[in-house]
C-alpha angles and dihedrals in degrees: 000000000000137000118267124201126233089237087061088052100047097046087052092054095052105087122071105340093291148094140237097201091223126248082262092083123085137161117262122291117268110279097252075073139093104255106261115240108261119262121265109263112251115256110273092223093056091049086048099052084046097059098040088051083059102049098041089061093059096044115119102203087193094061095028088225137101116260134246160164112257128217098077119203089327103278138058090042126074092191117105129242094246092052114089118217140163122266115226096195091047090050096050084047086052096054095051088051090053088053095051085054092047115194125137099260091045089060092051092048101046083046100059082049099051093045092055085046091053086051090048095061116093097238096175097105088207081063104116079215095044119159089014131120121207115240093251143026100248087048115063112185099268095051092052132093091256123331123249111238087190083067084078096056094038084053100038087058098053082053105049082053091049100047087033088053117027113015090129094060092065137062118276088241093051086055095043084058096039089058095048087053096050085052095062090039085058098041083048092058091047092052092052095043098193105205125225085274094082094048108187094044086043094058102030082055088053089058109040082050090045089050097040093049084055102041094042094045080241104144096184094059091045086048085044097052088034084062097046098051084046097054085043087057093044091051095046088047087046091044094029082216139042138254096254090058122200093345119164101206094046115036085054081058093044092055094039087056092047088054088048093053083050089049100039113027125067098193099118095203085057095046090044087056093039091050088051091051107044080053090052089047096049088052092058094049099048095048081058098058125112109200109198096045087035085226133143098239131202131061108303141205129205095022131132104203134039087224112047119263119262091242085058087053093065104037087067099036085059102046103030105028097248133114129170134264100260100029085131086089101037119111115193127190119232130206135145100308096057097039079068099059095091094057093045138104115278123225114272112263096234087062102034091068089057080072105055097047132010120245083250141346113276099023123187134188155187122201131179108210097167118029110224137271131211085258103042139027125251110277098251128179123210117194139173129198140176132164093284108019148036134185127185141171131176120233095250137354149148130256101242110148082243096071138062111208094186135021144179131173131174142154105298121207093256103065082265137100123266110212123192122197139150127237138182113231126189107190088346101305125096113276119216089207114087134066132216123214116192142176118195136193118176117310084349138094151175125203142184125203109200138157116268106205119222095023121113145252111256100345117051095241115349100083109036118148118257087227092040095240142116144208116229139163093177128031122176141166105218135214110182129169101207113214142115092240090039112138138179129215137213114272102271126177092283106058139280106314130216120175141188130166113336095336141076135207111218112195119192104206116225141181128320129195128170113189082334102314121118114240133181162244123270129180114200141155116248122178107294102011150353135286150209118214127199097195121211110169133009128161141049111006112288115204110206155160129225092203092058103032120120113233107329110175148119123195129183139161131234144180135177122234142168120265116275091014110122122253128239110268093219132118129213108253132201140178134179131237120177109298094346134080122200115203122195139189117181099221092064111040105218139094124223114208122198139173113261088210136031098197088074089064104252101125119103 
């Protein structure tokens, strides 16, 4: 990796609001290396003119809001895709930009935002919704499907930045309303009382309420807040990791919102918790790196994408001194957030140097994010790296579109990164149905598909169907390798074989059942890569319950191997025993058992 100046950085970010990280930029040396110095951090102002570029171009003076598409991630909003609308969290974002910039027609401008913000915001305290914003404009709480109650932490924040940094930009009566609003917002969070389960609105609400209790002179919203962040310390030190494990999106904003209750909040006992915890967190991040590919390893849950976002990238480029292969095309949005991470915390040293090399070569782990209950296991990752390559899957886990029970990434022939992951498809959209079961050693693993009864459709839990059943004509558990020199090869006596750079993914079909029928195996080409189904069901719709259907699995196991290197001559065995099937696969050395049926109530 090489140093990058501030005037590269600029000049890239010159252009539309957005940035071409240079050619400069490249992921960490391979970890036989020295660690490289970290990179320069591009110049504020530049990022700033950037994002206000970008948000100015989306600014509809007639509605005084920032404009949108509507539809969202498929659930909450009951707009379409094709409607366009005008985003409340964007446009509070945008008027403390315009505050950071600070002319005068920056301060009349974020102040006509802020006060139709203020009048969005449901203020009767009998509201059910009391204290929310919609997410547009044109979709006020009550009319949306349903309202999200994080929208009140997402927006107080924005307001405690914008009354902690540039109150005396706006008007006293401004001030006077903004208060009152992140009152309600507060009020609203405490209400709510999100648990140490849902970890970045838990700790983004201890906050808002910290700052608000502060800033309102309101002691039992600072003590409230104060007590939250502590029993969310308490939970990471008992677990050692958090519900959302390993994932990219929020344990960025984990650690972002750590570093805001450091900024914003004076309470010592809360600074002393939040710093414990953005150094835990750190720590975490840092075990999951993998240095040659510039990728976040391991299986992952709460995430939106297989390769990490631009705007990841950076976050950790800028904070930990690392960027991917291939940043030089990657364009990455700024905003407020970002324009912070400058004067942010860096990441502790002793971690910093885990993301320019591995401990050894190859490196394996097993970390426990969740301890067990009577009725699950503990939540426990399993990843191998080595120099080129890492694999990782996580115990058990269901299919939501929003996990990745299993991930590889290495060096692609292209100067990219092939990424291999499984998904469950039911007429070709991710499935939340299902459930995965693996066991990994090294570059090896075993894993199980099977049904997970009362979950929903696309969406975990939002969208589950009042009978608890589903319509499908094609139902298939998918193994794709994601790369533009990705190539499959005939079936050989090791196994179905994708390829992509210097490595290769075997896969050892076993065996598929679908409500007792046995199904199949099917290679095919997809955009960007190749694929291995396990089909379980084609044909005419099929309506259906997970919780009545008769054996529905597909198990297989994989490993990934240098080119050329032979594979492992094993198959995947299974045999049946009452309600339960064990499937085996030598390599590995551990069985996976798992119910046949769900109706007798063996799921999980």
């Amino acid at each position: 990796m090489r140093i990058i100046t501030t005037l590269l950085v600029a000049a890239a970010l010159s252009v539309g609001g957005h940035a071409l990280l240079g050619r400069a930029i490249r992921g960490a040396e391979p970890s036989s290396g020295a660690p490289s110095p970290p990179p320069e951090p591009p110049a504020r102002a530049a990022l700033l003119d950037a994002s206000l570029s970008a948000a100015g171009a989306r600014y509809d003076p007639d509605v005084g809001f920032l404009r949108a598409k509507g539809g969202g991630p498929g659930y909450h909003t009951r707009t379409s895709r094709e409607q366009i609308v005008h985003h409340v969290l964007d446009t509070a974002g945008y008027a403390q930009l315009l505050l950071m910039r600070g002319t005068v027609e920056d301060a009349a401008r974020a102040s006509g935002i802020l006060a139709r913000l203020i009048d969005l915001q449901v203020t009767d305290p009998s509201s059910k919704h009391y204290g929310l914003w919609g997410w547009f404009v044109e979709e006020p709480p009550e009319q949306m499907a349903p309202a999200d109650w994080n929208w009140a932490d997402f927006v107080g924040v924005r307001l405690v930045e914008i009354l902690q940094g540039h109150a005396g930009q706006l008007d006293p009566a401004l001030v006077a309303r903004m208060k009152k609003s992140l009152g309600h917002a507060a009020r609203c969070i405490k209400n709510r009382d999100v648990g140490p389960g849902y970890t970045n609105i838990c700790t983004m609400g201890a906050g808002v309420t910290m700052a608000a209790g502060e800033i309102l002179g309101e002691p039992e919203l600072l003590e409230y807040g104060r007590r939250r962040l502590a029993a969310q310390r308490a939970e990471l030190d008992r677990n050692g990791g958090v519900p959302e494990y390993n994932s990219p999106p929020y344990g960025i904003i984990m650690i972002r919102e750590l570093e805001r209750i450091l900024r914003l909040v004076k309470d010592p006992a809360a600074r002393a918790d939040a710093e414990w915890m953005r150094r835990r967190m750190w720590e975490l991040t840092a075990s999951q790196f993998h240095p040659r590919t510039g990728q976040w390893s391991g299986a992952q849950s709460r995430t939106y994408s297989r390769t990490l976002s631009p705007n990841q990238a950076v976050f950790l480029w800028l904070r930990a001194g690392v960027a991917p292969p291939g940043a030089e095309s990657m364009a990455f949005s700024s905003g407020p957030d970002l324009l912070h991470e400058a004067e942010n915390l860096q990441c502790p040293p002793e971690f910093a140097v885990r993301f320019a090399r591995l401990p050894a070569d190859p490196h394996e782990m097993t970390q426990i994010w969740m301890q067990g209950t009577s009725r699950r296991p503990p939540v426990t990752l399993h990843t191998w790296f080595s120099d080129a390559a890492t694999l990782g899957t996580i115990n058990e886990e269901t299919t939501w579109v929003q996990r990745r029970v299993l991930t590889g990434f290495w060096p692609d022939g292209s100067g990219g990164v092939a990424s291999l992951g499984l998904a469950f498809l039911k007429d070709g959209r991710e499935f939340a149905s299902g459930v995965v079961r693996a066991r990994q050693q090294g570059p090896r693993v075993l894993a199980v598909l099977g049904m997970a009864a009362g979950q929903g459709d696309w969406h975990v839990s939002l969208d589950r169907p009042t009978d608890g059943c589903f319509t499908a004509g094609d139902l298939r558990m998918r193994i794709s390798l994601d790369a533009p020199d990705a190539r499959f090869a005939a079936h050989s006596e090791g196994g179905w074989v994708c390829s992509s750079g210097g490595h290769e993914v075997v896969i050892h079909a076993g065996d598929v059942f679908f409500d007792g029928r046995p199904g199949s195996w099917e290679a095919g080409r997809h955009e960007g890569g190749v694929h291995l189904d396990a089909i379980l069901h084609a044909g005419d719709p099929l309506r259906f319950s997970p919780a009545t259907l008769g054996e529905t699995a597909a198990g297989f196991g994989l490993e990934v191997i240098p080119a050329g290197r032979e594979a492992v001559r094993a198959t995947v065995k299974t045999a049946r025993t009452g309600d339960r099937r064990r499937w085996s696969w030598s390599p590995v050395g551990e069985e996976i058992l798992a119910p046949v049926s769900l109706g007798k109530g063996q799921g999980r």
